[in-house]
LUMMAR-569028 format. One record per residue (C-alpha): residue number from 0; residue in three letters; y, z, x. Coordinates in Angstrom, 1 decimal, m for minus. Example, Ala and Ser with C-alpha at 12.3 -4.5 7.8 and 13.67 -1.06 7.14 Angstrom:
<lolums>
   seq   type        y        z        x
     0    Ala     m4.5      7.8     12.3
     1    Ser     m1.1      7.1     13.7
</lolums>
This chain:
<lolums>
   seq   type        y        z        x
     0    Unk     34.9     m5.3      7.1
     1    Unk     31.5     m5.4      8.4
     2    Unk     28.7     m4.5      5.2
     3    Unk     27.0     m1.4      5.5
     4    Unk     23.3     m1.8      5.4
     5    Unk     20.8      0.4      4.3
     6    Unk     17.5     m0.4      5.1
     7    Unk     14.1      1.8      3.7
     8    Unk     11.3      1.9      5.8
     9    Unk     10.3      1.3      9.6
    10    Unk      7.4     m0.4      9.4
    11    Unk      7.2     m3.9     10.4
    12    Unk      9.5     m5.6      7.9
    13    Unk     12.0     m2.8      8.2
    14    Unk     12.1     m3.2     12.1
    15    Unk     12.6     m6.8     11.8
    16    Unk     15.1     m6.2      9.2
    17    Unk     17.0     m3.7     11.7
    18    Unk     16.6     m6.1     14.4
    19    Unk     18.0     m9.6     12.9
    20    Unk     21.1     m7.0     11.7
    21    Unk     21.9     m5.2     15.1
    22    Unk     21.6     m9.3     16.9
    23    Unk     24.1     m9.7     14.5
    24    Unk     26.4     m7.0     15.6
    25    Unk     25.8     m5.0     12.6
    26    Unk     24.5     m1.3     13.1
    27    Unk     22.5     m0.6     10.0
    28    Unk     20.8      2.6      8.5
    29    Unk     17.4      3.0      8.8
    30    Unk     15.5      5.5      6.1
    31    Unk     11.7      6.8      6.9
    32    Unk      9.8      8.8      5.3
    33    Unk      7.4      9.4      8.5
    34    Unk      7.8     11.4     11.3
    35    Unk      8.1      7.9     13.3
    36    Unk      8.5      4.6     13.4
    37    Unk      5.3      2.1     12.7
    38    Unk      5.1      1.8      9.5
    39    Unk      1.4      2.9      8.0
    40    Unk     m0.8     m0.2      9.9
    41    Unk      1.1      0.7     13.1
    42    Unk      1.4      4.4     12.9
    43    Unk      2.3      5.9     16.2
    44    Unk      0.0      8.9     16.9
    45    Unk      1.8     12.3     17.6
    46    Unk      3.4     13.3     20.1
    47    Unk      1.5     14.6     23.4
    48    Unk     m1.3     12.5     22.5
    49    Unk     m2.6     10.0     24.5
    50    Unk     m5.1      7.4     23.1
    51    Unk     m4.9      4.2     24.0
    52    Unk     m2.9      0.9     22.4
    53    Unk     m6.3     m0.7     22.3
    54    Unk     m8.1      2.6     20.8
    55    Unk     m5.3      3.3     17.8
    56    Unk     m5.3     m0.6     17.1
    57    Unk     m8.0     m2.4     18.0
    58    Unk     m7.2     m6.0     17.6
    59    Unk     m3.3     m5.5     16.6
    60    Unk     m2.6     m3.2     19.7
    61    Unk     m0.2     m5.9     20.9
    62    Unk      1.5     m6.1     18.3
    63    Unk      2.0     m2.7     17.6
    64    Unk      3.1     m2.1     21.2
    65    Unk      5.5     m5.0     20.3
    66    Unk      6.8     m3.3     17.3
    67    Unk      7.0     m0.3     18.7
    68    Unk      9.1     m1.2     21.6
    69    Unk     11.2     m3.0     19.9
    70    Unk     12.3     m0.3     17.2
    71    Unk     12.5      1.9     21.0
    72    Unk     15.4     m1.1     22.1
    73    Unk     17.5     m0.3     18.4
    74    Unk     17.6      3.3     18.3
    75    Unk     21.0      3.9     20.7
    76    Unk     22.2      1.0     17.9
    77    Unk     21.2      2.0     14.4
    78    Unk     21.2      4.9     12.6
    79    Unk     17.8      6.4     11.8
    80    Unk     16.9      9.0      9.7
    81    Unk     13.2      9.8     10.3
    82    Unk     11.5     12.2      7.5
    83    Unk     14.1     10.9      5.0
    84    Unk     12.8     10.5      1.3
    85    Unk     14.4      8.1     m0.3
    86    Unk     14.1      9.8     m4.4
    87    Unk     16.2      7.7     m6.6
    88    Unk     18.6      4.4     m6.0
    89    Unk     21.5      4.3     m8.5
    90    Unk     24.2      1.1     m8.8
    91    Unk     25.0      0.9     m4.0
    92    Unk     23.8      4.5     m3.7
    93    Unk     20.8      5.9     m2.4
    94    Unk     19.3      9.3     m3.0
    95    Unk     17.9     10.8      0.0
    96    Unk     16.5     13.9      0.7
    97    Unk     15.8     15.7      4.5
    98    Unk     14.3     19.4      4.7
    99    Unk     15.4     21.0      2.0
   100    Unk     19.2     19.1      2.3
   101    Unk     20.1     16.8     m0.7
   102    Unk     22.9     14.1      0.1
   103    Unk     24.0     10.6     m1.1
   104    Unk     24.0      7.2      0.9
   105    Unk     26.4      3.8      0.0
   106    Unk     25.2      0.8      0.7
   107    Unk     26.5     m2.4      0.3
   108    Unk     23.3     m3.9      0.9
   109    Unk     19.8     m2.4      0.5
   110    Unk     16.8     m4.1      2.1
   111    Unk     13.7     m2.2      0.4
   112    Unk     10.6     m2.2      2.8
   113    Unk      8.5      0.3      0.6
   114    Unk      5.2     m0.6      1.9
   115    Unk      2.0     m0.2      0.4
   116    Unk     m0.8      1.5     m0.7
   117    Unk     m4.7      1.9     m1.3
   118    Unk     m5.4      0.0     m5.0
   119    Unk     m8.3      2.2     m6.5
   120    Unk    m11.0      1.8     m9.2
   121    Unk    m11.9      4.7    m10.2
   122    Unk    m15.5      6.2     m9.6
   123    Unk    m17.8      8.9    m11.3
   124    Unk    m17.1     11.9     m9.0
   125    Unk    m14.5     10.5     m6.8
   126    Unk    m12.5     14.1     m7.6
   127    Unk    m14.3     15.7     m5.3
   128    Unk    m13.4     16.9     m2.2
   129    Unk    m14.5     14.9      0.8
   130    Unk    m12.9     11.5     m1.1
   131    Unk    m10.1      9.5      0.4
   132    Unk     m8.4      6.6      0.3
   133    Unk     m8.8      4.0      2.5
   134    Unk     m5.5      4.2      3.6
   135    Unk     m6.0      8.5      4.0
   136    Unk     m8.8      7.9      6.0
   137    Unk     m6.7      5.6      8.6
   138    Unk     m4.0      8.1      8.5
   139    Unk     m6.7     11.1      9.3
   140    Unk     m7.9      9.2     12.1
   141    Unk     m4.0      8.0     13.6
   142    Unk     m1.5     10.8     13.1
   143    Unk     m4.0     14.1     13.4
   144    Unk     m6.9     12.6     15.9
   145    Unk     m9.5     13.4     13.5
   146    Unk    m12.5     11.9     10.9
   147    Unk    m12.4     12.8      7.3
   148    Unk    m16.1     13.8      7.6
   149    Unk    m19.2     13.6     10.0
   150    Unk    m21.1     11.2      8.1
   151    Unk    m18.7      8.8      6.4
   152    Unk    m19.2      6.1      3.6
   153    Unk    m16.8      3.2      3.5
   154    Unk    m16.7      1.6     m0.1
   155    Unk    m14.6     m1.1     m1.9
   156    Unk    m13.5     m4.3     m1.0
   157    Unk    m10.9     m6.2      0.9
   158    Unk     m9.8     m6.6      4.6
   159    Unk     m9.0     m2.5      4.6
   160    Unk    m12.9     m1.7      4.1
   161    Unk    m13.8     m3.2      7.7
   162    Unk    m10.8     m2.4      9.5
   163    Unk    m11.0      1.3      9.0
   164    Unk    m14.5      1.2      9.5
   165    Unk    m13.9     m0.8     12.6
   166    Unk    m11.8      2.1     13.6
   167    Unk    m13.5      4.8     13.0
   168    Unk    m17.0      3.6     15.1
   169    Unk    m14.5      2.6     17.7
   170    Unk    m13.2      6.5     17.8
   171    Unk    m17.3      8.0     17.8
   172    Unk    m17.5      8.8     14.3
   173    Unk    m20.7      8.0     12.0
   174    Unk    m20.3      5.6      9.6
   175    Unk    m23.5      6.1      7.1
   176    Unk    m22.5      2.7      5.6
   177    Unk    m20.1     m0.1      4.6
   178    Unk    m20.6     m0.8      0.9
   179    Unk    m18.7     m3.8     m0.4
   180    Unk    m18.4     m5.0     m3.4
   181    Unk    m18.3     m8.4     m3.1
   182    Unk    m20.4    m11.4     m2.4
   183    Unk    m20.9    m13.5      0.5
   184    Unk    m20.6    m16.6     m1.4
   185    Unk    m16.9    m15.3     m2.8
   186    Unk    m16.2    m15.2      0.7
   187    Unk    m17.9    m18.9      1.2
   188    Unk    m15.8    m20.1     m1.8
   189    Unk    m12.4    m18.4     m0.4
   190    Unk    m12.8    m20.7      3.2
   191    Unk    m10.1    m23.1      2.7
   192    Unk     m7.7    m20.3      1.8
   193    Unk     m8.6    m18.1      4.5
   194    Unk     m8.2    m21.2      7.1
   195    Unk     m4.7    m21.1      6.7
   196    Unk     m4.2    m18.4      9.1
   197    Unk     m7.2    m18.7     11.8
   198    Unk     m6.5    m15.9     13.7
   199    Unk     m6.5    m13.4     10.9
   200    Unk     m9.9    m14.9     10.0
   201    Unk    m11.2    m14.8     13.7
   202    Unk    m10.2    m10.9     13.3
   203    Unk    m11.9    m10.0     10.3
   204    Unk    m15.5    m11.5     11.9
   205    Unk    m14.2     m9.7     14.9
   206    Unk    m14.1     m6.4     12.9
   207    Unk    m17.9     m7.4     11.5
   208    Unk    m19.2     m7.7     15.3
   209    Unk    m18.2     m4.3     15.4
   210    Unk    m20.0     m2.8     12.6
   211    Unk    m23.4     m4.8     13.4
   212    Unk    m22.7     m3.4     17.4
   213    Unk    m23.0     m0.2     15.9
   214    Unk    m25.6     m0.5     13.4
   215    Unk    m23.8      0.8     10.7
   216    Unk    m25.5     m0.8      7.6
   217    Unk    m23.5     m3.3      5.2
   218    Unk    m24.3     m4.1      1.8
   219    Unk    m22.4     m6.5     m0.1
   220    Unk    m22.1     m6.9     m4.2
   221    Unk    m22.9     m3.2     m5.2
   222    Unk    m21.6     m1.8     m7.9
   223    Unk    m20.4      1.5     m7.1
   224    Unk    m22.4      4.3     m9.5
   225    Unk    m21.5      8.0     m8.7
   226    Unk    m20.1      9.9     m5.6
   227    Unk    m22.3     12.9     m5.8
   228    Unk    m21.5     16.3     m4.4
   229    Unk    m20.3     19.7     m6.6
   230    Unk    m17.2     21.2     m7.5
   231    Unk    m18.3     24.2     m4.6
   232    Unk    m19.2     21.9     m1.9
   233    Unk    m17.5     18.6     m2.1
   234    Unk    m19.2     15.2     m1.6
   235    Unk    m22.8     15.1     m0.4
   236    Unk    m23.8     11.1     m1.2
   237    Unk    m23.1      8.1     m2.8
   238    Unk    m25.2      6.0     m5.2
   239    Unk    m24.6      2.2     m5.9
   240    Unk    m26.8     m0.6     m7.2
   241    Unk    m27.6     m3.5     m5.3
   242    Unk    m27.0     m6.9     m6.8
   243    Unk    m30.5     m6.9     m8.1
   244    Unk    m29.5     m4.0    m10.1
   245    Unk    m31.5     m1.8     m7.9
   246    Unk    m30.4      1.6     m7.0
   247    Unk    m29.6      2.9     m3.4
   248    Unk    m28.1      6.1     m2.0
   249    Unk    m26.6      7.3      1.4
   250    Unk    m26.1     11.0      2.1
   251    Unk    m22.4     11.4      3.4
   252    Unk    m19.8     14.5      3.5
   253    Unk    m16.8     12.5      2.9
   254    Unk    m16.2      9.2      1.0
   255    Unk    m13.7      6.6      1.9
   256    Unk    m12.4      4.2     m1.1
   257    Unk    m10.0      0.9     m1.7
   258    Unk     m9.6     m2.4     m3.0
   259    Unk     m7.2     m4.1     m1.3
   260    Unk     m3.4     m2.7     m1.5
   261    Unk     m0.4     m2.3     m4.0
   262    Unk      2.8     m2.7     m3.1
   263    Unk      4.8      0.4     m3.6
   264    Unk      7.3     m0.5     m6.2
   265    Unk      9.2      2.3     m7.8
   266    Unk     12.1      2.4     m5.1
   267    Unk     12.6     m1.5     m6.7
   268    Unk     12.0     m0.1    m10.1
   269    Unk     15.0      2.5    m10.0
   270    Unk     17.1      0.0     m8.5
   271    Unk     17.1     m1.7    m11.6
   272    Unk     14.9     m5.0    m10.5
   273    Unk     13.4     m7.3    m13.2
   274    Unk      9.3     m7.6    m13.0
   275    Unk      6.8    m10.3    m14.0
   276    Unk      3.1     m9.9    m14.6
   277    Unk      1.8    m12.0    m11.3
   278    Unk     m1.7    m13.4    m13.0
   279    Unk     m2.8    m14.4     m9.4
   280    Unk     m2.9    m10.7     m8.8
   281    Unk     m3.3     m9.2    m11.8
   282    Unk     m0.1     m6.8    m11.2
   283    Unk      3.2     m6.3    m12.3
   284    Unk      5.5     m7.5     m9.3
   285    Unk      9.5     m7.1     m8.8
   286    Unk     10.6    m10.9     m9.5
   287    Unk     12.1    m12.3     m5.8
   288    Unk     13.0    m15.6     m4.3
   289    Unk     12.0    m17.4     m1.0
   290    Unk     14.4    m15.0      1.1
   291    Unk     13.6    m11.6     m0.3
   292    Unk     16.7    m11.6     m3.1
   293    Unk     15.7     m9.2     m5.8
   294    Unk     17.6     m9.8     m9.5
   295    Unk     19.6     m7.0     m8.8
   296    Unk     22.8     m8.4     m6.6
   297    Unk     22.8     m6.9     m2.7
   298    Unk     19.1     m5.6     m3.0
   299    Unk     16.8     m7.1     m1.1
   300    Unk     12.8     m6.4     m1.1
   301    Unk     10.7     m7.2      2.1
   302    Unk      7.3     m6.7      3.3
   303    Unk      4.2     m5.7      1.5
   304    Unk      6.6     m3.4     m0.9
   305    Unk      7.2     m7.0     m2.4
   306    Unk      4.2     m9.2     m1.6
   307    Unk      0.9     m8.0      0.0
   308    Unk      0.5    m10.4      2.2
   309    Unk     m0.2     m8.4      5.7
   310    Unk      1.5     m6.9      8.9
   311    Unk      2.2    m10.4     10.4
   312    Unk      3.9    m11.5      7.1
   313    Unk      5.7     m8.4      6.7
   314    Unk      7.7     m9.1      9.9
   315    Unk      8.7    m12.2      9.0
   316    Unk     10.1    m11.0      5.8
   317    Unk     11.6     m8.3      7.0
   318    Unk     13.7    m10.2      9.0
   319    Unk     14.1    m13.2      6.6
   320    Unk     15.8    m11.0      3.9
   321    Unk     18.1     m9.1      6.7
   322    Unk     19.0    m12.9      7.3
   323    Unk     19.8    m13.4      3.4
   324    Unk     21.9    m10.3      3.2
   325    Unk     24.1    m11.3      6.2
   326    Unk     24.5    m15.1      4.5
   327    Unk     25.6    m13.6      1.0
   328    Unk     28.2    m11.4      3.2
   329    Unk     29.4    m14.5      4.4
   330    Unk     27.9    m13.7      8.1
   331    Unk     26.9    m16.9      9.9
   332    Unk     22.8    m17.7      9.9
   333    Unk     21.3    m20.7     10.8
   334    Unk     19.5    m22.4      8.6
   335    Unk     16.8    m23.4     10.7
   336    Unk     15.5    m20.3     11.2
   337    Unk     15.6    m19.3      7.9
   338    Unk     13.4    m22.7      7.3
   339    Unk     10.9    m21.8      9.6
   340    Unk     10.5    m18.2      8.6
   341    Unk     10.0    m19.5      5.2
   342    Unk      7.1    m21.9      6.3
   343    Unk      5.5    m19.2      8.4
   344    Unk      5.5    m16.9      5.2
   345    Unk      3.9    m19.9      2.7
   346    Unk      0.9    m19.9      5.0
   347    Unk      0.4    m16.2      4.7
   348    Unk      0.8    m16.7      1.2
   349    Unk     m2.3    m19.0      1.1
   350    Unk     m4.0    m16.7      3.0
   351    Unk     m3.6    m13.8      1.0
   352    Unk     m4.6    m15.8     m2.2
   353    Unk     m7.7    m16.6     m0.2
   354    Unk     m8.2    m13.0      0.7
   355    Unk     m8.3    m12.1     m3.4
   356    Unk    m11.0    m14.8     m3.7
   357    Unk    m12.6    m13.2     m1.0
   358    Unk    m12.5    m10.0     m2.1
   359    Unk    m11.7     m9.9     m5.7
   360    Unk    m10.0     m6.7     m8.0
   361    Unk    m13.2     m5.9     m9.6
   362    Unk    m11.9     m5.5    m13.0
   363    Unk    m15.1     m5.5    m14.9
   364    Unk    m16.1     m2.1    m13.8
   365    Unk    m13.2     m0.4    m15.7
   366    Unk    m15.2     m1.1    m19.2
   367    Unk    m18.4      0.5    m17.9
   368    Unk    m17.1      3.5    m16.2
   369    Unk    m18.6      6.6    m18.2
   370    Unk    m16.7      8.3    m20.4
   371    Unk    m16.9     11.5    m18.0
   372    Unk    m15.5      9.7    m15.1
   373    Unk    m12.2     11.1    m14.0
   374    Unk     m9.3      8.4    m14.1
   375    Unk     m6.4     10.3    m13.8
   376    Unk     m7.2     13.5    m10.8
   377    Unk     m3.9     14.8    m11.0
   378    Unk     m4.4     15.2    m14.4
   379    Unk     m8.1     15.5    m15.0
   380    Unk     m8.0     12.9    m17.6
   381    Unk    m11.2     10.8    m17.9
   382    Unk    m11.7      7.7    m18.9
   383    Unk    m13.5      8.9    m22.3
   384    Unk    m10.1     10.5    m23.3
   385    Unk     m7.9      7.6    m22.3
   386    Unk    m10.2      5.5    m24.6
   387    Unk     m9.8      8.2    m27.7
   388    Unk     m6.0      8.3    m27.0
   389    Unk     m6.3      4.0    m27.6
   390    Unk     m8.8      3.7    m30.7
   391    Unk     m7.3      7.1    m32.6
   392    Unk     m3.5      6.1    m32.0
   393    Unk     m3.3      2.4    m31.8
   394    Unk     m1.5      3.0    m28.3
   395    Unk     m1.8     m0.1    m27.0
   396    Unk      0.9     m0.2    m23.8
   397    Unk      0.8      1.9    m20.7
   398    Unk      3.6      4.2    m21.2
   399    Unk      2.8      5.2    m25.0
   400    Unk     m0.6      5.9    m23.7
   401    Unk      0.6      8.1    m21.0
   402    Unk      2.5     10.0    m23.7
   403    Unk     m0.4     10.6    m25.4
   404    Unk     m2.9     11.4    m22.9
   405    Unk     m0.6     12.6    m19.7
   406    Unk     m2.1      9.4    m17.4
   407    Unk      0.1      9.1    m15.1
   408    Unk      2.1     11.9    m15.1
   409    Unk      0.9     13.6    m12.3
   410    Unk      2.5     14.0     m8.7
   411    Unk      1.0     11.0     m7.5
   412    Unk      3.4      9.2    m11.1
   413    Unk      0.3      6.8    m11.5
   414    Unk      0.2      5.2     m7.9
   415    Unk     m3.9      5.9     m7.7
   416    Unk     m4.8      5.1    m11.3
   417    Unk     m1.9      3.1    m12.9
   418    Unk     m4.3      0.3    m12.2
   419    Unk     m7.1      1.5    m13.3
   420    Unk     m5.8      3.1    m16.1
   421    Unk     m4.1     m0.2    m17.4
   422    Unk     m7.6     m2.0    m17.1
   423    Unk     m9.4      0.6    m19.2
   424    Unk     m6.6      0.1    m21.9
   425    Unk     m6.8     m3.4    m21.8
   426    Unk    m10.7     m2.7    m22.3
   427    Unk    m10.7     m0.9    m25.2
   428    Unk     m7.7     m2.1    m27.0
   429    Unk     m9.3     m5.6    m26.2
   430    Unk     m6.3     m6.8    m25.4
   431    Unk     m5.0     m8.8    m22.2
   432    Unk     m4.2     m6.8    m19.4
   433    Unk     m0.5     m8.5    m19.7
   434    Unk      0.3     m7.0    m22.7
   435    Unk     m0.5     m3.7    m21.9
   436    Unk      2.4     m3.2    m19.2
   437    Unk      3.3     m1.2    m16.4
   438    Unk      4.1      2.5    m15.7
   439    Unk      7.7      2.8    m15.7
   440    Unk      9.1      4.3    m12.5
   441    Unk     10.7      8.1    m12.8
   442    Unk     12.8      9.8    m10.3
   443    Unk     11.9     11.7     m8.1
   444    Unk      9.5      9.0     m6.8
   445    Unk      7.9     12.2     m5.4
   446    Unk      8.0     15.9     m5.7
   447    Unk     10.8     17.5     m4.3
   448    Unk     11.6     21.3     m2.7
   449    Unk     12.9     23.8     m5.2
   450    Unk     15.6     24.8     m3.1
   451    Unk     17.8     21.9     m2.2
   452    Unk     20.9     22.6     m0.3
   453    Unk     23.3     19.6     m1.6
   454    Unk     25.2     17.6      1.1
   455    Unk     28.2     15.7     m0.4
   456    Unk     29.1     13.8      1.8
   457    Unk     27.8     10.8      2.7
   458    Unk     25.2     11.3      6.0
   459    Unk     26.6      8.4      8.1
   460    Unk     30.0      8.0      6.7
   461    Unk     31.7      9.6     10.2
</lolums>
């Protein structure tokens, strides 16, 4: 018999995933949380609206038109369940729940393409209203047509910081400013990396052009200070200091923050997959091998859920690790194409390590934060406490120190300052940021309705 395939996500891997499967006669399941398909860097606006390709996308429209029709192509031959959580994965079973309807899903393969999200160092004042993410700033601006403010600040680092800023001049919004927090000379040093994939780096001056068109002032190598603003009234500036050590403020209603992405790991977590501490990174990634194999037998991880390593990339492993699951069910695959995809993936791996050098994880600003600084806004724990909870309990490792303090616990389960949070032990334990280990995933992986309605039988099984 034919294997049933589950795959999570439709964003570019998981479309490439579906696609390689249903060229191979299979008909897969495909799981989204979103309304549709596109994944977060190609999110399809609502629908009745009407905004071009070029407008949503800028420089990727093609390929979001590309990815787009394609996924329009498999729906008569896959079975999608759009705004599906997927809550829990236990030994070929996925949790799912739709609405308020709770029901069960075999698999005999699981291709996990998870995604990512904004990485975030946490900032004094960046609790108040008027702050987003990166990310939550792009979705503002695709799905609901809208800015997060009239006066925006853009601030962080990484590829994300110009693109959404990009996007948002493009739609008429005013960006006060673009405040980065690293160097030009990092960017210098990171040229051989980065010239492993030319286009992407013709794109990112591309999205620069755009910013100077507009006038929208850029400073690079700040250290971030305070988001100002009161509890009543939300954000009203932002103060950084220049690399001289000078001060400098722009007056903004709404804040936009990241540093580079994360992948979103608990799905891989609950499925029982091993994890290494990736020093390159400084993260704790699910252990894979060149195909997408995870340690746990027929799951498969793909995409940025596995490796940041960008839209392009994510395709390619999408489809590479639909490819592996088909060879270990003794489908046919060539062997070429698995060769090439391979290739094609080791140059996006070089240029993602150039893109850290780039635009590093500032690290060093987790020891100076102020002890009043909120790490935890779900929780309200500050940075202050988290230190206490370390000096007065010895509690050295992540999830003893989320006992102690509730770090972590929140509904968010640590994705916005797990990071963070682990720097600032490693700080003031003095300790390597190794040994102080990782959040461990809980189901839910999100919150869930009160009243569930449980479905027993399996969705697709008729």
């Amino acid at each position: 018999m034919a294997p049933r395939v589950v795959i999570i996500g439709a964003g570019p891997a998981g479309v490439r995933a579906a696609q390689a499967l249903v060229e191979a006669g299979l008909r897969p399941v495909v799981v989204d949380e979103g309304r549709r398909d596109g994944g977060q860097i190609y999110r399809r606006q609502p629908e009745g609206f009407s905004r071009s390709y070029e407008t949503l996308y800028g420089t990727e429209a093609a390929r979001a038109a590309s990815l787009h029709q394609s996924f329009d192509v498999l729906k008569n031959r896959i079975d999608y369940l759009p705004e599906t959580l997927v809550w829990n994965i236990s030994p070929n079973t996925a949790h799912l729940v739709s609405g308020t309807r709770y029901h069960t899903l075999a698999f005999d393969a699981l291709i996990v393409c998870s995604g990512a999200t904004d990485r975030l160092m946490p900032v004094k004042g960046w609790h108040l209203a008027g702050t987003y993410s990166l990310g939550g700033a792009q979705v503002a601006l695709k799905s609901q047509g809208c800015a997060i403010g009239s006066r925006i600040v853009m601030m962080g680092s990484g590829p994300l910081l110009y693109l959404v800023a990009a996007q948002y001049v493009k739609a008429g919004a005013q960006v006060a400013a673009v405040l980065d927090t690293s160097t030009f000379m990092q960017r210098v040093a990171a040229l051989p990396g980065l010239l492993a994939i030319p286009a992407a780096l013709r794109k990112g001056i591309a999205l620069t052009r755009v910013l100077a068109k507009a006038r929208v002032p850029v400073h690079r190598g700040v250290q971030p200070i305070e988001i100002k603003g009161s509890p009543q009234d939300g954000v009203s500036g932002v103060e950084v200091a220049l690399p001289g050590g000078a001060p400098l403020e722009f007056a903004c209603d709404a804040v936009a923050l990241g540093y580079h992405l994360r992948p979103e790991t608990q799905l891989a977590d609950l499925a029982g997959c091993r994890f290494s501490f990736d020093e390159n990174t400084q993260q704790w990634l699910p252990q894979i091998d060149a195909d997408g194999r995870s340690s746990i037998k027929g799951v498969y991880l793909a995409g940025d859920g596995a490796r940041v390593r960008g839209a392009d990339a994510a395709e390619r492993s999408g489809r590479l690790a639909a490819l592996a699951a088909m060879h270990d069910h003794g489908m046919r695959v060539e062997g070429a194409e698995r060769e090439r995809l391979r290739a094609e993936l080791a140059r996006f791996t070089r240029f993602a390590a150039g893109l850290r050098e780039a635009f590093p994880w500032p690290a060093r600003f987790a020891a100076s934060l102020p002890d009043e600084t909120i790490v935890c806004r779900c929780e309200a724990i500050t940075a202050g406490e988290l230190r206490r909870v370390v000096r007065a309990t010895g509690a050295q490792e992540a999830n003893r120190a989320k006992a102690f303090s509730r770090v972590g616990m929140g509904r968010c389960q640590g994705r916005y300052c797990g990071h963070a949070g682990a720097e600032i032990i490693a700080a003031a334990a003095c300790v390597p940021l190794s040994s102080v280990g990782r959040l461990r995933g809980q189901a839910p992986v999100k919150p869930l309705p009160v009243a569930l309605t449980e479905e027993m039988r399996d969705e697709v099984s008729e």
